[in-house]
C-alpha positions in Angstrom: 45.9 -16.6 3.2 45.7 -19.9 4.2 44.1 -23.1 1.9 41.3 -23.1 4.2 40.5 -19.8 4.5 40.5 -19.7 0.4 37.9 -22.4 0.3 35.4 -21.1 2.7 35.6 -17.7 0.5 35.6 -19.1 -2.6 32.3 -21.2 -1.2 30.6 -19.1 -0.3 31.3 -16.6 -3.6 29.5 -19.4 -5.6 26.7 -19.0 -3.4 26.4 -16.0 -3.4 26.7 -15.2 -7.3 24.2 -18.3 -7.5 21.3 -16.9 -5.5 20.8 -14.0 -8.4 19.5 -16.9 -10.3 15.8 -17.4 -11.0 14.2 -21.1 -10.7 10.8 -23.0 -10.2 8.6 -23.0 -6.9 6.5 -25.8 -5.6 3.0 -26.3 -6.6 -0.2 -26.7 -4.7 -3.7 -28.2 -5.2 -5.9 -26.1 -7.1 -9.2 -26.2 -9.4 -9.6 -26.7 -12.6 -12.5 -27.7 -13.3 -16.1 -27.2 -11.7 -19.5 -28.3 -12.0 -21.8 -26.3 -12.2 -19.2 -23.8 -13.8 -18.5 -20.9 -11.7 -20.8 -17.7 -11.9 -22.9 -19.4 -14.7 -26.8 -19.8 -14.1 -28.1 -23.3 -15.0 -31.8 -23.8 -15.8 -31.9 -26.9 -13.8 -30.8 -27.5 -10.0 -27.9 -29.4 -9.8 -27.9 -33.0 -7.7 -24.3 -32.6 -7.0 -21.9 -29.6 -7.1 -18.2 -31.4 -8.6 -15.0 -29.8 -8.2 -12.0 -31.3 -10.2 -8.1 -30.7 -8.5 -4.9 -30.9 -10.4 -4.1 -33.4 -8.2 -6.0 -36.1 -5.7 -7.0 -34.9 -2.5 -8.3 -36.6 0.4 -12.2 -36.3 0.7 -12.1 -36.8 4.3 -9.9 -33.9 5.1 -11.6 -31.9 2.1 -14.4 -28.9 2.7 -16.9 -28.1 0.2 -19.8 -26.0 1.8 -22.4 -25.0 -0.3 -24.8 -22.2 1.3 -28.0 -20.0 -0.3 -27.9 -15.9 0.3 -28.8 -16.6 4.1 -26.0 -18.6 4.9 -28.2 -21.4 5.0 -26.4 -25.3 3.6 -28.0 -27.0 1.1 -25.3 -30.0 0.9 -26.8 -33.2 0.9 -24.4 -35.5 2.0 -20.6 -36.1 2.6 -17.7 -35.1 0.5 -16.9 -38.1 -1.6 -14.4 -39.1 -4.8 -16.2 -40.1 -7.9 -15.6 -43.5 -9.0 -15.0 -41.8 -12.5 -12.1 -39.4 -11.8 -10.1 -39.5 -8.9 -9.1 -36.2 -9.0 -12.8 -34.8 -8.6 -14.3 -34.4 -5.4 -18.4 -34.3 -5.4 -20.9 -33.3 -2.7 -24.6 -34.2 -3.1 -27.5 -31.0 -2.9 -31.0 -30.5 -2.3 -32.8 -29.8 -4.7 -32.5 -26.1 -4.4 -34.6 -23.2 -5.2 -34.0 -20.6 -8.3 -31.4 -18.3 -6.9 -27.7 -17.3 -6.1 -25.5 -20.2 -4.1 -21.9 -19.6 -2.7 -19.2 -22.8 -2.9 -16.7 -22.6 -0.2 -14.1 -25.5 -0.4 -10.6 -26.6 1.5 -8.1 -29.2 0.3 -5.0 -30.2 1.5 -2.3 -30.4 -1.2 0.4 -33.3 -1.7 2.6 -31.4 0.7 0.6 -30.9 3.6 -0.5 -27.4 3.2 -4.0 -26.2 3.2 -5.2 -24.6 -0.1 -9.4 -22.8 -0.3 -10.8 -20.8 -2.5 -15.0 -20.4 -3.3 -17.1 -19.4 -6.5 -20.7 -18.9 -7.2 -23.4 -20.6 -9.5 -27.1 -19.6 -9.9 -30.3 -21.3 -10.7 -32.3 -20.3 -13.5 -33.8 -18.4 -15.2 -35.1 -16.3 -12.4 -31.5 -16.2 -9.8 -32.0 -12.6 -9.4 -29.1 -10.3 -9.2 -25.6 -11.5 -8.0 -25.7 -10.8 -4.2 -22.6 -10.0 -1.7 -22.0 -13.0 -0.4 -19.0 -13.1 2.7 -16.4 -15.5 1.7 -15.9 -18.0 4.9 -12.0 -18.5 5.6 -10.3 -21.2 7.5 -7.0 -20.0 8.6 -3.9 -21.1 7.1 -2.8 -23.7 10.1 -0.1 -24.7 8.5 1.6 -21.9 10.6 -0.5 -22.1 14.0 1.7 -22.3 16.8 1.2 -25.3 18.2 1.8 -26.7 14.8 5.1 -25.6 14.4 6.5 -26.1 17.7 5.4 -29.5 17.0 6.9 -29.6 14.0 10.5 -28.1 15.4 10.4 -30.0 18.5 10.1 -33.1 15.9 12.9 -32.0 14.1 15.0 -30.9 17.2 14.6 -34.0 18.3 14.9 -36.3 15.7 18.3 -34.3 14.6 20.0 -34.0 17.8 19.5 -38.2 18.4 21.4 -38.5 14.9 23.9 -36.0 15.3 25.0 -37.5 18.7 25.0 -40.7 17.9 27.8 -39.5 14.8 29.4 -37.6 17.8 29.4 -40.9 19.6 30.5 -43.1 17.3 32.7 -41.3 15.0 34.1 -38.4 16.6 34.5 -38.9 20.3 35.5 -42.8 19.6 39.3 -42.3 20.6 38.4 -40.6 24.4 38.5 -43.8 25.7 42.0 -45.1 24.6 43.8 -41.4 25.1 42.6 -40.2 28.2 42.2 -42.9 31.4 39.8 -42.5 33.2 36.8 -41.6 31.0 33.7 -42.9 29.4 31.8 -42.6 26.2 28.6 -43.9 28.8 27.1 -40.3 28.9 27.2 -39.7 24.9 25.2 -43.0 25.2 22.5 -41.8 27.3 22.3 -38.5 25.4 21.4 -40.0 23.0 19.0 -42.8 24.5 17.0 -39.6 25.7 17.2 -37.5 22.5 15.7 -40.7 20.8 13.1 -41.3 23.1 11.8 -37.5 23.0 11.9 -38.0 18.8 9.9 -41.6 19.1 7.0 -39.2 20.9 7.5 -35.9 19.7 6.8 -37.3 15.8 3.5 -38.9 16.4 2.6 -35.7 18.5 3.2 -33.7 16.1 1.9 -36.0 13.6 -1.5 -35.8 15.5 -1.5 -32.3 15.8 -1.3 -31.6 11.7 -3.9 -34.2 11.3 -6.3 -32.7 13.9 -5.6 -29.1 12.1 -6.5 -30.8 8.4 -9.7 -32.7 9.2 -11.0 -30.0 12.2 -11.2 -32.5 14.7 -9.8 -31.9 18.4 -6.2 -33.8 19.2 -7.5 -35.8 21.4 -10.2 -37.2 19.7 -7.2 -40.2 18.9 -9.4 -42.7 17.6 -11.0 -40.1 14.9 -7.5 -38.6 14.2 -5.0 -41.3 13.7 -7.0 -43.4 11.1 -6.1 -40.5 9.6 -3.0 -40.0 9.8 -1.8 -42.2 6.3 -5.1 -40.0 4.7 -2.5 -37.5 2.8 0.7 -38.0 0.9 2.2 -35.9 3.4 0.5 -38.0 6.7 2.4 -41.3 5.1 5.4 -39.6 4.5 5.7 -38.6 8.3 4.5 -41.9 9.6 7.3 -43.5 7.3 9.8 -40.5 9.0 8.5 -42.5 11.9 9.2 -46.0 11.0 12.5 -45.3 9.9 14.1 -43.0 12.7 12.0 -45.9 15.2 14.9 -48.8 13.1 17.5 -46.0 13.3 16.9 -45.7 17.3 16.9 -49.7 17.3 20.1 -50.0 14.6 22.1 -47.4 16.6 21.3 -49.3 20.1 22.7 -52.4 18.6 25.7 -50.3 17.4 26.7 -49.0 20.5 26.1 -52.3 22.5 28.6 -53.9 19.8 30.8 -51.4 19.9 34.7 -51.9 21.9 35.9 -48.6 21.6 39.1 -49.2 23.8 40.1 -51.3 20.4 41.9 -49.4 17.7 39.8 -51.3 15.2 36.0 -52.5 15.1 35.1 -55.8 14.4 32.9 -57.0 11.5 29.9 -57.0 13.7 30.6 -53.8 14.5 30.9 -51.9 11.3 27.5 -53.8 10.2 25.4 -52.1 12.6 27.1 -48.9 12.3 26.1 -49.1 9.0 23.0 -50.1 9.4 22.5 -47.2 11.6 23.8 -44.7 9.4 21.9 -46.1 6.5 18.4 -45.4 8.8 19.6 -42.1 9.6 20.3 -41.5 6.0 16.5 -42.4 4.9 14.8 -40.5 8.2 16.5 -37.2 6.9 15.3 -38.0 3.1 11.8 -38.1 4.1 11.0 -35.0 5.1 12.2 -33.2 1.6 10.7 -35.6 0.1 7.2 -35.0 1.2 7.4 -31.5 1.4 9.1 -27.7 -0.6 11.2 -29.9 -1.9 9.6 -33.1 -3.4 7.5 -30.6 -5.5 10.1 -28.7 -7.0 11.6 -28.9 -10.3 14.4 -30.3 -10.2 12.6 -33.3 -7.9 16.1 -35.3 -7.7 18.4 -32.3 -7.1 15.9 -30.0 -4.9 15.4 -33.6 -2.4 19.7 -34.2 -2.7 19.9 -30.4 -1.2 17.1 -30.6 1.3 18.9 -33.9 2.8 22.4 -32.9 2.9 20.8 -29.7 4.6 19.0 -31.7 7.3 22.0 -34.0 7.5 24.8 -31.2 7.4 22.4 -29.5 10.3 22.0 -32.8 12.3 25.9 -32.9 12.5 25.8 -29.8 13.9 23.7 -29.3 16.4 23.9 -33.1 18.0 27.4 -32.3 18.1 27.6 -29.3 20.2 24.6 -31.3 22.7 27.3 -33.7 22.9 30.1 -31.5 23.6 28.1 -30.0 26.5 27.7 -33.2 27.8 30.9 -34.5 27.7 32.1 -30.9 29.4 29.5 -31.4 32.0 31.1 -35.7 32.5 34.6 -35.5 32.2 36.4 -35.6 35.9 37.2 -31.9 36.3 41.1 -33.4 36.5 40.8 -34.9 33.2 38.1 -32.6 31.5 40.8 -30.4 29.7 42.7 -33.3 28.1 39.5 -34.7 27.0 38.2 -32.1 25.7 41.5 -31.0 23.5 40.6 -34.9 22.0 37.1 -34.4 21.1 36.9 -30.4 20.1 39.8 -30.4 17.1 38.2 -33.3 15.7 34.7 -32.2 16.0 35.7 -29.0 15.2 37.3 -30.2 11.3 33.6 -32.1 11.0 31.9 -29.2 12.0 33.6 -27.0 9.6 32.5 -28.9 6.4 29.0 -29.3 7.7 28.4 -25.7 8.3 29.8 -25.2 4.6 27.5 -27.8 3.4 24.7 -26.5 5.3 25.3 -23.0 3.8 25.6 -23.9 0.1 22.6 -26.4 0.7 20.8 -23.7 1.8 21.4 -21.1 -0.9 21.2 -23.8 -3.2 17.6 -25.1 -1.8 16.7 -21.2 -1.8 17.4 -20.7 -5.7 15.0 -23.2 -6.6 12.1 -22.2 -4.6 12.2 -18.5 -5.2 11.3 -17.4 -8.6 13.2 -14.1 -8.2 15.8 -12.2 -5.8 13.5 -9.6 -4.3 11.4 -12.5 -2.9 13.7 -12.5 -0.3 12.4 -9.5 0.9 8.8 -9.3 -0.3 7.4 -12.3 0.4 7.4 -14.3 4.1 8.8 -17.5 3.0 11.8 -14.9 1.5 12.0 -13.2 5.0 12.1 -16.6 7.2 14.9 -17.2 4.7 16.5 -14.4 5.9 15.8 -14.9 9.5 17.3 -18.3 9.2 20.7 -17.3 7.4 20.9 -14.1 10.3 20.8 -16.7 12.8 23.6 -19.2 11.3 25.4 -16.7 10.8 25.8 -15.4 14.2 26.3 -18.9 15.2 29.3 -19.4 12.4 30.4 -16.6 14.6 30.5 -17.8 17.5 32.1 -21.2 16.0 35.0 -19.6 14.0 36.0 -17.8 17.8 35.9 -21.9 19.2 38.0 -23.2 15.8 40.2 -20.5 16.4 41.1 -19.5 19.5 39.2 -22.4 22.0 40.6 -24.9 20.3 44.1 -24.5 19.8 44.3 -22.8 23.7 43.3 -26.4 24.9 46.4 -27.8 23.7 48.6 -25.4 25.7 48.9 -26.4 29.4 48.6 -22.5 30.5 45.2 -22.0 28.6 43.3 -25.0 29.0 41.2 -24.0 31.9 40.2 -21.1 30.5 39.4 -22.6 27.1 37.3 -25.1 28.3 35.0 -22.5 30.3 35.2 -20.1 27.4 34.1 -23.4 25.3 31.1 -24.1 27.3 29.9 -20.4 27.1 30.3 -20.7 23.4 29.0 -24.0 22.5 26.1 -22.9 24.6 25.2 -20.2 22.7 26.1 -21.7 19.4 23.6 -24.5 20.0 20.9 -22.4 21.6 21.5 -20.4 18.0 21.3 -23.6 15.8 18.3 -24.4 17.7 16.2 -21.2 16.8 17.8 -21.9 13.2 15.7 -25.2 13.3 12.8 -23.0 14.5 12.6 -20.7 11.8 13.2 -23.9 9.5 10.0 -25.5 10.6 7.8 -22.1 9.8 10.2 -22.2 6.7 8.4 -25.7 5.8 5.0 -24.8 6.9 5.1 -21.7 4.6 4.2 -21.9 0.9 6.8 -20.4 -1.4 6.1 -18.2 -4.0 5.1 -19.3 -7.4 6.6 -18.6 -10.5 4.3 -15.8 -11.3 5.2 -13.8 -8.0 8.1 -12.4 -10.8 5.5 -10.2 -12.6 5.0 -8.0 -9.0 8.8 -6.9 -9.5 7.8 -5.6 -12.7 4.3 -3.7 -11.9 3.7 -0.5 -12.9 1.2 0.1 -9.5 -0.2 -1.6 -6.5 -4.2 -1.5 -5.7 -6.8 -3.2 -3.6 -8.5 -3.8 -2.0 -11.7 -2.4 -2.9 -12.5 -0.8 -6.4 -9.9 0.4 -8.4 -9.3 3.4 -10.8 -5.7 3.9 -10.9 -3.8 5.7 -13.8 -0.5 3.9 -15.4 1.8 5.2 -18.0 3.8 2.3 -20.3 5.2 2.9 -23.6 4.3 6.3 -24.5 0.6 5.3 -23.1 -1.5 6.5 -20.4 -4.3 3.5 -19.0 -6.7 3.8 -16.4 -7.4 0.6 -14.8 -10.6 -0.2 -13.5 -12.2 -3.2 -11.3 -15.4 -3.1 -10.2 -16.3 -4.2 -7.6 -12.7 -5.9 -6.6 -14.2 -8.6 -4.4 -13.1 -12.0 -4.4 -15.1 -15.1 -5.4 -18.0 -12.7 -7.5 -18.6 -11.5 -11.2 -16.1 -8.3 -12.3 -16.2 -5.5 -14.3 -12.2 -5.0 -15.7 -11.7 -2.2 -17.6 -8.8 -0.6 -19.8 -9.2 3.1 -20.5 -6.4 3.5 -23.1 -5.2 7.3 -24.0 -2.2 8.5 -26.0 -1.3 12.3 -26.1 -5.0 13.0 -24.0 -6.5 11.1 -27.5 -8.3 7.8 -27.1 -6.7 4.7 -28.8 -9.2 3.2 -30.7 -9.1 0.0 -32.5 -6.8 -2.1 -30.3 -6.4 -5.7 -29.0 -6.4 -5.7 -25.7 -5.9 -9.2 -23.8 -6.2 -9.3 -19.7 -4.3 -12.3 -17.7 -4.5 -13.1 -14.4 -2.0 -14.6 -12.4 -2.4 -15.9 -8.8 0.6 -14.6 -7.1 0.2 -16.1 -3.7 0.3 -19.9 -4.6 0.6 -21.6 -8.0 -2.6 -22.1 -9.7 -3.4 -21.5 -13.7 -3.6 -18.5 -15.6 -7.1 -16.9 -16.5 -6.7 -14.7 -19.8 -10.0 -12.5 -21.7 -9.6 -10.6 -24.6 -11.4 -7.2 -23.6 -13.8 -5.6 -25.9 -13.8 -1.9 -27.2 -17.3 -1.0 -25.8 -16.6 3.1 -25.9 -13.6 4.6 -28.2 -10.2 4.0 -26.4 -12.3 1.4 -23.5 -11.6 -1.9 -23.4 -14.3 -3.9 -21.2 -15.0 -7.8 -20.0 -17.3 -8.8 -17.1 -15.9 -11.9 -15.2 -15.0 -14.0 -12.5 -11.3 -14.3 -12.9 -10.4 -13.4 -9.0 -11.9 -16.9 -7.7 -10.0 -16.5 -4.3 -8.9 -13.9 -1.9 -5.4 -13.0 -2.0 -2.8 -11.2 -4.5 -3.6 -11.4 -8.3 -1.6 -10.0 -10.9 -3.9 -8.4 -14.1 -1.5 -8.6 -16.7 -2.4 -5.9 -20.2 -0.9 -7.0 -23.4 -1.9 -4.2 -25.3 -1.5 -4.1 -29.7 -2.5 -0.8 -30.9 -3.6 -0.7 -34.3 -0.4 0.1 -36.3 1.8 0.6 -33.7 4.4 -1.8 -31.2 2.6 -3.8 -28.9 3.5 -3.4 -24.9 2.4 -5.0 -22.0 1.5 -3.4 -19.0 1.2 -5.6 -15.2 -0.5 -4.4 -12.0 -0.5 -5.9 -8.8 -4.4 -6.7 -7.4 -5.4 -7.4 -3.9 -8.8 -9.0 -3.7 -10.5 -9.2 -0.8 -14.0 -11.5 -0.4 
């Protein structure tokens, strides 16, 4: 077995043994703290309903809708921040009349993604009984089509400019000086083009996420792009802007300077190549930064992995652009004894960037999914997936070009047919690497699973939505759940009917937590009251947004081992 053969297996062992692993997932804006507090009655009508964030949102791309039992608004103003707390968000009222009101609101978090949720307050003392209100919902366009082809051809874009310009200036340098006749020219304007279609497709899509966040249309430019800076994740991308529009500039002046006919560069020379590389280096940082991984624990090594992922991918795919175009240049006389200059060594750089691109990967993916079955369960786990089926099929079609295309280009009776069995293959790898980058810009629009999404892997039962009565057996135990009515956003009845041997188990302590399992948001816990022998009661609004909750029993009968017992709840509004 060959050295190389034994470090690509012993790679990818690591990884593999690594992604059993659990670790910490992003967070994302949520509420903890409103005014007037949620399902209470107040005596007096509020001026002004206050919702505090973990974090400071923009009020300008925030929501908060406050409507009466006919749907009717009663806000009295813009969405504003109060000069006393950044973090809260307030929205004058009318003053409104004694009864039930529904609060519908929508922030975007740090990270670009849109985050909602709703609750209600009454007026007093006369509000009446709680009525059913319907929960508005704003979709989730964080994943809207024309988002993320936005968002990929951005990335496409901006990657294939920086991988060809490493392909230009690093890899195919010595074309020139071994084989007469031929031009690094093409590779040139390759890459003028790529970094002309990433100067436009940023801002576009740039425009596009903005327009999404604050409802406006795209084209309403003069409303949308004062907004663009609005969000943490807006000036991150207009920074992702600034620098790829000095790497474009750097790398122009690189290439003008460069003499590749000399064996050595001059002074001038290696300045702007590093100049170039150093822009290219922060364009790829941003994007982690700003996004999955800037919000996951570890910051510094989760935004090391993302960038030698986007860097390690770059590589990649603007080398095999470049390849095709330096097939498609070369004089058909000389294409064969160019290509056997340019395919071994971008073959060698290749090989390390797909191993840093797959460890990067894994690596990335242990820290964002809190347990292995995510993979499967949830849909940032299955674009995961996606993603790896897709490189991989493309490592396949690479290892065929490392092994048999490349070394059949340095033997006079095999170089034609190498180089069109090259072009097939490289064609197909790239098209590959480019639906990889697809699935990599849902990947970034999708919110990963919190930390709490490990209690569904150890649920006893799954139920929702509407009410629930479902029968569980822990620990020599039999418990009915119960949820009434199982609707989002309103006041609950959670109960614990708790039986041993067909004999109610009185006297117990009996504490309910829920966990939002969809995004990461705090933890609501009530300790349930014995109302009948062996049931274990609490009225409450704990399931303050649509979505996946799991209700979480720790149950401590009176003289006997405590146990805990977790279902999974779907709420719906």
């Amino acid at each position: 077995m060959s050295r190389r053969v034994r470090i690509t297996l012993a790679a990818v062992a690591a990884a593999l043994a690594a992604l059993a692993l659990p670790a910490a997932a992003s967070a994302h804006a949520y509420i903890v703290k409103t005014v007037p507090a949620a399902s209470v009655a107040v005596n007096t009508p509020p001026p002004a309903v206050q919702l505090t964030y973990d974090e400071a949102v923009e009020p300008r791309l925030a929501i908060i809708s406050v409507t009466d039992v006919h749907g009717h608004s009663v806000t009295d103003g813009p969405v504003t921040r109060s000069p006393a707390d950044p973090d809260t968000l307030v929205v004058p009222l009318k003053r409104v009349p004694e009864g039930w009101y529904l609060v519908y609101w929508r922030a975007i978090s740090v990270d670009g993604h849109p985050v909602q949720g709703a609750f209600t307050f009454a007026v007093g003392p006369n509000e009446g009984p709680l009525p059913q209100f319907p929960v508005p919902h704003i979709a989730g366009t964080a994943t809207s089509t024309p988002l993320v082809i936005a968002k990929w051809l951005a990335f496409l874009t901006v990657m294939t400019a920086i991988g060809l310009f490493v392909l230009r200036m690093l890899i195919a340098q010595p074309l020139v000086r071994r084989v007469d006749g031929t031009s690094l020219r093409p590779l040139s304007i390759a890459f003028g083009v790529a970094g002309a279609l990433g100067l436009v497709a940023v801002p576009v899509y740039l425009e596009e996420a903005t327009a999404i966040d604050s409802l406006h249309s795209f084209f309403d430019l003069g409303g949308v792009v004062s907004l663009w800076r609005a969000t943490a994740s807006g000036r991150g991308y207009v920074d992702v802007w600034i620098c790829f529009a000095l790497f474009v500039a750097a790398a122009a002046v690189a290439i003008l300077v460069d003499r590749p006919r000399r064996e050595h560069r001059s002074i001038a020379a290696l300045l702007a190549l590093s100049g170039a590389l150093a822009a290219a280096a922060a364009t790829l940082v941003l994007p982690g930064a700003i996004g999955h991984a800037g919000q996951t624990a570890p910051r510094g090594l989760s935004v090391l992995l993302d960038w030698l992922h986007l860097a390690s991918g770059s590589v990649w795919i603007g080398g095999l652009v470049g390849l095709l175009v330096v097939w498609a240049t070369l004089p058909a006389a000389r294409r064969v004894a160019g290509l056997a200059v340019c395919v071994p060594r971008f073959s060698n750089v290749a090989f390390f960037s797909v191993l840093l691109l797959l460890g990067t990967g894994v690596g990335a993916s242990i820290l964002h999914l809190p347990t292995l079955d995510a993979l499967w369960l949830t849909s940032y786990g299955k674009a995961i997936l996606v993603k790896s089926g897709i490189l991989l099929a493309a490592m396949l079609l690479a290892s065929v070009n490392l092994l048999r295309t490349t070394p059949g280009l340095s033997r006079p009776e095999q170089g034609e047919g190498s180089a069109r069995l090259l072009r097939g293959l490289v064609t197909g790898e790239a098209v590959l690497v480019a639906g990889a980058v697809l699935v990599a810009a849902i990947l970034s629009s999708l919110a990963p699973p919190p930390p709490a999404f490990a209690k569904e892997g150890s649920a006893l039962a799954k139920v929702g939505p509407g009410r629930v009565a479902e029968t569980v057996r822990q620990g020599g135990y039999t418990l009915q759940v119960l949820v009434d009515p199982n609707k989002a956003v309103q006041s609950n009845s959670f109960a614990l009917r708790l039986t041993k041997g067909g004999k109610p188990v009185q006297g117990a302590d009996v504490t309910l937590t829920f966990s939002m399992l969809d995004m990461q948001m705090p933890t609501l816990e009530y300790q349930l009251e014995e109302t009948s022998p062996g049931v274990y009661t609490r009225k409450a609004s704990a399931l303050v947004m649509v979505g996946h909750w799991g209700l979480t029993f720790d149950v401590a009968p009176k003289g006997a081992t405590p146990f805990t017992a977790v279902v999974v709840d779907r709420a719906n509004g």
